[in-house]
PyMOL commands that place a pseudoatom at each C-alpha (Angstrom):
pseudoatom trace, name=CA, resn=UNK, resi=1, chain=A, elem=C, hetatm=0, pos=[0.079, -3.378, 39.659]
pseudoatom trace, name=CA, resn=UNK, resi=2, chain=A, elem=C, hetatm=0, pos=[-2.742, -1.012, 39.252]
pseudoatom trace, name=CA, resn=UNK, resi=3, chain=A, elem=C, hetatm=0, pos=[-2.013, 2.408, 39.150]
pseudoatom trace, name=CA, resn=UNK, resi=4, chain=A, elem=C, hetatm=0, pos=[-4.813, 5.058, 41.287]
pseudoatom trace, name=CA, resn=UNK, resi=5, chain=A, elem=C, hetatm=0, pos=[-6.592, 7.228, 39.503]
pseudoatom trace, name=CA, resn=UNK, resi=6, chain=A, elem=C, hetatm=0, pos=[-4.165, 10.049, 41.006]
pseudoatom trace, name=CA, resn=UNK, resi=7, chain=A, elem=C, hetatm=0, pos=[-0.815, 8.273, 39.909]
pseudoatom trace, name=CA, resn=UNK, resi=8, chain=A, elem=C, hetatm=0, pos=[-2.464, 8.310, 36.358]
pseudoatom trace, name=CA, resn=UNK, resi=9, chain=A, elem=C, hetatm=0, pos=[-3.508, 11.856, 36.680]
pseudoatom trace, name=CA, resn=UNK, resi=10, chain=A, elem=C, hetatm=0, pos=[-0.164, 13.088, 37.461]
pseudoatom trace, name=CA, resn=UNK, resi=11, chain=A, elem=C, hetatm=0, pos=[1.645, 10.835, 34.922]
pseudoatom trace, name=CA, resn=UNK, resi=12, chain=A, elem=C, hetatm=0, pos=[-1.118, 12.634, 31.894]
pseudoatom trace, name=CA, resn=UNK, resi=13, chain=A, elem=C, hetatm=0, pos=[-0.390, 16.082, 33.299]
pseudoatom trace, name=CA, resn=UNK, resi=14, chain=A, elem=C, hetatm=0, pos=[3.257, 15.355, 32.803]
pseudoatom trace, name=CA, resn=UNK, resi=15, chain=A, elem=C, hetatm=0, pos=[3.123, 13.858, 29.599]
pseudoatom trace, name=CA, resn=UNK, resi=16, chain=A, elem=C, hetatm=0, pos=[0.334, 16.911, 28.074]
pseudoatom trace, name=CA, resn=UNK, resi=17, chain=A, elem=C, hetatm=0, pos=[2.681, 19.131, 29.111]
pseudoatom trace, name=CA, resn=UNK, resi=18, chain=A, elem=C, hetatm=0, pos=[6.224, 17.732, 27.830]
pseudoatom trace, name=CA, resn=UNK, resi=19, chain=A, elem=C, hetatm=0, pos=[3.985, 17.086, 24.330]
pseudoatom trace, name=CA, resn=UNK, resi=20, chain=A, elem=C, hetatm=0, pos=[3.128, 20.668, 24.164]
pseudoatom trace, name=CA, resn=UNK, resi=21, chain=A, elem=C, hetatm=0, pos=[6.263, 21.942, 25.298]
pseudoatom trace, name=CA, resn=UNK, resi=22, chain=A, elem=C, hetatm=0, pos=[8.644, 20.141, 22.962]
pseudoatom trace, name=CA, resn=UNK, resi=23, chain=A, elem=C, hetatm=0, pos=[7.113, 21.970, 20.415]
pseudoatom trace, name=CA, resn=UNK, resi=24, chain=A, elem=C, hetatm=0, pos=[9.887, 24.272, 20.608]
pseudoatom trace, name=CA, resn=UNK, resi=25, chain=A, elem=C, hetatm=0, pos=[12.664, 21.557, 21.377]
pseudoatom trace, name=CA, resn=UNK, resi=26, chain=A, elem=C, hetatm=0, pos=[14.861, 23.771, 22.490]
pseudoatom trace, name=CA, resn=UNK, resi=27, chain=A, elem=C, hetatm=0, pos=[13.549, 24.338, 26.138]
pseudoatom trace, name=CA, resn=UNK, resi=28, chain=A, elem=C, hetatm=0, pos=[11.234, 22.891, 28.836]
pseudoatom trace, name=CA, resn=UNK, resi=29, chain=A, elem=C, hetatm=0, pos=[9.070, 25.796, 28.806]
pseudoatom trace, name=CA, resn=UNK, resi=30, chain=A, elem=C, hetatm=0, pos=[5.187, 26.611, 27.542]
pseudoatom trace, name=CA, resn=UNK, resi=31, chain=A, elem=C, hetatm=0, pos=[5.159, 29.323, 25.975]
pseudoatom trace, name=CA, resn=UNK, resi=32, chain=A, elem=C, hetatm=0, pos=[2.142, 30.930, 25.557]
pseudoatom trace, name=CA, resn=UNK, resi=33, chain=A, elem=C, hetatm=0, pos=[0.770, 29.716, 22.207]
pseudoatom trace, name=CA, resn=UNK, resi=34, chain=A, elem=C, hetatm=0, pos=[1.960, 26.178, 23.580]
pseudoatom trace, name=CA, resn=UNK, resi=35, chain=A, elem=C, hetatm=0, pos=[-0.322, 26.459, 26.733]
pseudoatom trace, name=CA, resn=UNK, resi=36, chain=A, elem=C, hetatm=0, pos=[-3.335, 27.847, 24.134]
pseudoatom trace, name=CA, resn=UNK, resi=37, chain=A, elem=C, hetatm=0, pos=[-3.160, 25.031, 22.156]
pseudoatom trace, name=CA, resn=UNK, resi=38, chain=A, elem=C, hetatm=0, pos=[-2.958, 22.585, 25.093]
pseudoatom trace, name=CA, resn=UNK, resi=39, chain=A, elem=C, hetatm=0, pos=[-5.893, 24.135, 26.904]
pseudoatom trace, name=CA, resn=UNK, resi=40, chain=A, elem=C, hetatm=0, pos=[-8.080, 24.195, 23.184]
pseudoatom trace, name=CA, resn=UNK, resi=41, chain=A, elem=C, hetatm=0, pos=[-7.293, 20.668, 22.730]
pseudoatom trace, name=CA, resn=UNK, resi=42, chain=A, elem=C, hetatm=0, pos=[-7.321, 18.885, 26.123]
pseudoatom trace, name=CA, resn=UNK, resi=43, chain=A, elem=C, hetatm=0, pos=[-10.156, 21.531, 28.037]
pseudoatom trace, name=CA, resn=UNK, resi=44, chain=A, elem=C, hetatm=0, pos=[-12.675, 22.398, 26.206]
pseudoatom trace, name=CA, resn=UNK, resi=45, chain=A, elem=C, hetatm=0, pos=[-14.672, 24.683, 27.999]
pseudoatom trace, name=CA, resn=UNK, resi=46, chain=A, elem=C, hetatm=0, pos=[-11.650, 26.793, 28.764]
pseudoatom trace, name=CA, resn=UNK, resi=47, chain=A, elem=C, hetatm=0, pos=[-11.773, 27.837, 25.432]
pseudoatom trace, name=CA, resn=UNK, resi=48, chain=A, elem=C, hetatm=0, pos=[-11.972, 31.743, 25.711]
pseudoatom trace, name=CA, resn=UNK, resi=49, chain=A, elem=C, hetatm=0, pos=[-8.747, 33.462, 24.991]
pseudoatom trace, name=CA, resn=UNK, resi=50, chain=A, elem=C, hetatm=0, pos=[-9.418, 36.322, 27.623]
pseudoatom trace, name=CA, resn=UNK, resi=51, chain=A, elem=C, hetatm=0, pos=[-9.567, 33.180, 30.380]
pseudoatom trace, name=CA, resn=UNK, resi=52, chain=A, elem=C, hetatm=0, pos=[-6.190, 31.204, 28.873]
pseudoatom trace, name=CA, resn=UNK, resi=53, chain=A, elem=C, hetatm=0, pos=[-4.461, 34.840, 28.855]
pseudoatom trace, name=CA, resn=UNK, resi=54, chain=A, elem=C, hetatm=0, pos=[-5.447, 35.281, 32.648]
pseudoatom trace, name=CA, resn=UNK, resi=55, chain=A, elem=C, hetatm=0, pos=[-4.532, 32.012, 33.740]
pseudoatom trace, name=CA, resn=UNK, resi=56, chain=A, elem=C, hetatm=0, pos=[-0.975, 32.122, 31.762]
pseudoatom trace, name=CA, resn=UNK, resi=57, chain=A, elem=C, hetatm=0, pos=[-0.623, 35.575, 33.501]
pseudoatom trace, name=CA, resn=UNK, resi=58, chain=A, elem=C, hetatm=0, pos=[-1.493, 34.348, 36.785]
pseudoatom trace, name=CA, resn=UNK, resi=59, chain=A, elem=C, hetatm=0, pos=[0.848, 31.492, 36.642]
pseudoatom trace, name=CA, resn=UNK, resi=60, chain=A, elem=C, hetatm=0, pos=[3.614, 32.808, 34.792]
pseudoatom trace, name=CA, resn=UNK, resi=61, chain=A, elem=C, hetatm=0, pos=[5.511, 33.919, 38.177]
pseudoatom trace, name=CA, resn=UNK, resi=62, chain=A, elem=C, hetatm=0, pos=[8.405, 35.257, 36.813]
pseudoatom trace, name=CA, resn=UNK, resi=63, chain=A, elem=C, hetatm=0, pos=[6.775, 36.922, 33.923]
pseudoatom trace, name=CA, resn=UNK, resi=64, chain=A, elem=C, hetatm=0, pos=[9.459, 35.507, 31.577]
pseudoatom trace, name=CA, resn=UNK, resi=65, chain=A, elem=C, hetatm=0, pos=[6.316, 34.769, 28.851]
pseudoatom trace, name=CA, resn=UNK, resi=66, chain=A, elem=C, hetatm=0, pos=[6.503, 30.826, 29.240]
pseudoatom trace, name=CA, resn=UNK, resi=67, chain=A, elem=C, hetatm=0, pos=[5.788, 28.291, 31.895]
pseudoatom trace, name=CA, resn=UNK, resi=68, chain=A, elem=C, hetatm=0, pos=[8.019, 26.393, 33.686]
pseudoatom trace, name=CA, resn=UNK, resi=69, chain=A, elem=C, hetatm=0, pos=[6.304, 22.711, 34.877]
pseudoatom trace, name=CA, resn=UNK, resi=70, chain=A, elem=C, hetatm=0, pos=[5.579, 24.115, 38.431]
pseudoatom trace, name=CA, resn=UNK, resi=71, chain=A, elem=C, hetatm=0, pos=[4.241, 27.003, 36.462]
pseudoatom trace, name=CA, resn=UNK, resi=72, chain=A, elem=C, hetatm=0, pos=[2.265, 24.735, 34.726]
pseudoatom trace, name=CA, resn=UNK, resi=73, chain=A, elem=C, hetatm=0, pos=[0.552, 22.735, 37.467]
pseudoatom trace, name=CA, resn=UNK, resi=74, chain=A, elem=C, hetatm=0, pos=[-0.313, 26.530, 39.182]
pseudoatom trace, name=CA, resn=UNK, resi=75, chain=A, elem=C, hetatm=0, pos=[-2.907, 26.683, 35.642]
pseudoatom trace, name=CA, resn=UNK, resi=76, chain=A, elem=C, hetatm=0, pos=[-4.164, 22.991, 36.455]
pseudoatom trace, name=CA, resn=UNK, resi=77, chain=A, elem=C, hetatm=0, pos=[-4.882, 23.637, 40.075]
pseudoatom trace, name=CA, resn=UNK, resi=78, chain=A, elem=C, hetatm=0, pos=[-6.689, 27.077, 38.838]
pseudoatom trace, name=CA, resn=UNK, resi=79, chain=A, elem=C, hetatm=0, pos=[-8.429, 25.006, 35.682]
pseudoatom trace, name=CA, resn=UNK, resi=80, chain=A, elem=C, hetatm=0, pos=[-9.453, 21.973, 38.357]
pseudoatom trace, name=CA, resn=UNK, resi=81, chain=A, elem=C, hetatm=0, pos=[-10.772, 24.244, 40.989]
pseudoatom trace, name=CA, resn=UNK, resi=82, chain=A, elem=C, hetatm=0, pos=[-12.767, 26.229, 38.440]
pseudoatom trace, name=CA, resn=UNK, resi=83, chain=A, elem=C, hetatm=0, pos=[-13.882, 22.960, 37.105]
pseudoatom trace, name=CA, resn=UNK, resi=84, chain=A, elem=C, hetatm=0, pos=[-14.788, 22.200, 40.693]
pseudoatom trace, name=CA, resn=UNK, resi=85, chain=A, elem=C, hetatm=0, pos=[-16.654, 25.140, 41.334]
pseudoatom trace, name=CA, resn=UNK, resi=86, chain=A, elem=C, hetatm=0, pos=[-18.995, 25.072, 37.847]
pseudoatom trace, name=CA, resn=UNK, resi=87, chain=A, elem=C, hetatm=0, pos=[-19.539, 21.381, 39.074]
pseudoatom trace, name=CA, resn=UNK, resi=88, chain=A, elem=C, hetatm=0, pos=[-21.220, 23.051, 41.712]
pseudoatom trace, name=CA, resn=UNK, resi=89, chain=A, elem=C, hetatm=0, pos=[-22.887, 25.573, 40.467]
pseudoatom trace, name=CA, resn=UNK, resi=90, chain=A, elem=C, hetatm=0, pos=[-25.014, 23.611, 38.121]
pseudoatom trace, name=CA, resn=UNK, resi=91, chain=A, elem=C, hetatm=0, pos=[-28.070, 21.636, 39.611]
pseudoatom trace, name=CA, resn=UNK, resi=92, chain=A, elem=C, hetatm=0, pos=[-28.778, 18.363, 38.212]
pseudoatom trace, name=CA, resn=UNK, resi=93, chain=A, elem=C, hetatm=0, pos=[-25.987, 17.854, 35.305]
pseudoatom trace, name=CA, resn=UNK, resi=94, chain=A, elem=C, hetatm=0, pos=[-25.576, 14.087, 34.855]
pseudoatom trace, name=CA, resn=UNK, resi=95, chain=A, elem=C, hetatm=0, pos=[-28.021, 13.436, 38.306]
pseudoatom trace, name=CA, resn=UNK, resi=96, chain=A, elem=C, hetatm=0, pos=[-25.367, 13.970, 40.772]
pseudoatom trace, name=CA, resn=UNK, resi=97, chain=A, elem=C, hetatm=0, pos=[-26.681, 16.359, 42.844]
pseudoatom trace, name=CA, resn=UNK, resi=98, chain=A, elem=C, hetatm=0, pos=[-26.951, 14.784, 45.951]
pseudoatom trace, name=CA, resn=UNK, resi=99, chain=A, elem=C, hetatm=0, pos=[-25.777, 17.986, 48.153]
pseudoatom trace, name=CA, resn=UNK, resi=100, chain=A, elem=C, hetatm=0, pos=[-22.170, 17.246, 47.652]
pseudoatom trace, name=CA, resn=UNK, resi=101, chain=A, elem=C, hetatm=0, pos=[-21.214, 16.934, 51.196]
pseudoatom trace, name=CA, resn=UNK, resi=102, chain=A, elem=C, hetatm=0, pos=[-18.036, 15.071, 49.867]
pseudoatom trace, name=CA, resn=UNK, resi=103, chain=A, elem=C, hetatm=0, pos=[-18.535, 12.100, 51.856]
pseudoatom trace, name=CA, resn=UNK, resi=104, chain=A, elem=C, hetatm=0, pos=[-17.531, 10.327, 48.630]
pseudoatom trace, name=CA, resn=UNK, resi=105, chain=A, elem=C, hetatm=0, pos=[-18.210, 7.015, 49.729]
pseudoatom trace, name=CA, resn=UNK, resi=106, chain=A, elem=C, hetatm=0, pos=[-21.192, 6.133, 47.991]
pseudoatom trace, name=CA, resn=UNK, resi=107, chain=A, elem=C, hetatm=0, pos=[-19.469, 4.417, 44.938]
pseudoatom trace, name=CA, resn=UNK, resi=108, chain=A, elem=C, hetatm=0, pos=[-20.044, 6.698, 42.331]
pseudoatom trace, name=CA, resn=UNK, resi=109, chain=A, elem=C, hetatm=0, pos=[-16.477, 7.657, 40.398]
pseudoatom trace, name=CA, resn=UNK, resi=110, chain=A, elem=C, hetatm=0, pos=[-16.518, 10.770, 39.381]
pseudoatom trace, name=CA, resn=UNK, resi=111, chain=A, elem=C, hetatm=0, pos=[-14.964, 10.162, 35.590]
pseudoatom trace, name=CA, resn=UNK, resi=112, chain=A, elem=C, hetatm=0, pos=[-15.742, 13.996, 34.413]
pseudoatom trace, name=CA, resn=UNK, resi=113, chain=A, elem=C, hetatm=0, pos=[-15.075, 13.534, 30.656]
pseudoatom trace, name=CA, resn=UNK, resi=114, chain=A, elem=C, hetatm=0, pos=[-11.141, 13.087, 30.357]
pseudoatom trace, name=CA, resn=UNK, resi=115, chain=A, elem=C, hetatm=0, pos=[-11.562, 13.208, 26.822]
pseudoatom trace, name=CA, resn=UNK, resi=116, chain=A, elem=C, hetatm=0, pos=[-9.623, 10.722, 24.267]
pseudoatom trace, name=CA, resn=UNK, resi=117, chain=A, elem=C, hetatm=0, pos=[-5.997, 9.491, 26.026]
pseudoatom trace, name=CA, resn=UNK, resi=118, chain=A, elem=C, hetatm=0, pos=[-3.469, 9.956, 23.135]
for i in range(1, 118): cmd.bond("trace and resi %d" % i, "trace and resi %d" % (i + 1))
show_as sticks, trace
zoom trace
């Protein structure tokens, strides 16, 4: 059967993050080169250091220097809802700019650039 778009999403965070993290096979964790790496390769306009080292920070709950998968998914809710916001704040990037009242019923799926699956 089909899978919704939210199944899939869930299934690629898991599997970005356990192909980051077994870079050091030894643990379950991001570190924080790990997370770097992830966020240069899979979210490009995240790109600035300063913004990866707030967002590891800000996640890393127990400041042990890594992330543990909850850990993790704190950065993605951060990284979607700043990617939510900037969707906002630009007028007229690719024409939908229909004043977003989120009554998402009008067919259009919003496909934001999930770059190449792997």
């Amino acid at each position: 059967e089909m899978k919704t778009d939210l199944e899939l999403a869930l299934e690629c965070a898991i599997n970005i993050y356990h192909h980051y993290a077994i870079r050091n096979p030894m643990d379950d964790y991001l570190s924080r080169n790990e997370f770097a790496t992830l966020l240069k390769e899979n979210a490009k306009p995240f790109l600035a250091d300063t913004y990866i080292k707030q967002l590891f920070a800000k996640s890393d709950s127990n400041h042990d220097g890594r992330l543990k998968f909850t850990e993790f998914l704190t950065t993605l809710s951060l990284v979607a809802i700043d990617a939510h916001n900037r969707s906002h704040k630009k007028p007229g990037d690719h024409g939908h700019d229909h004043g977003h009242g989120h009554d998402h019923g009008h067919g259009h799926s919003h496909s934001h650039g999930h770059g190449p699956h792997h």
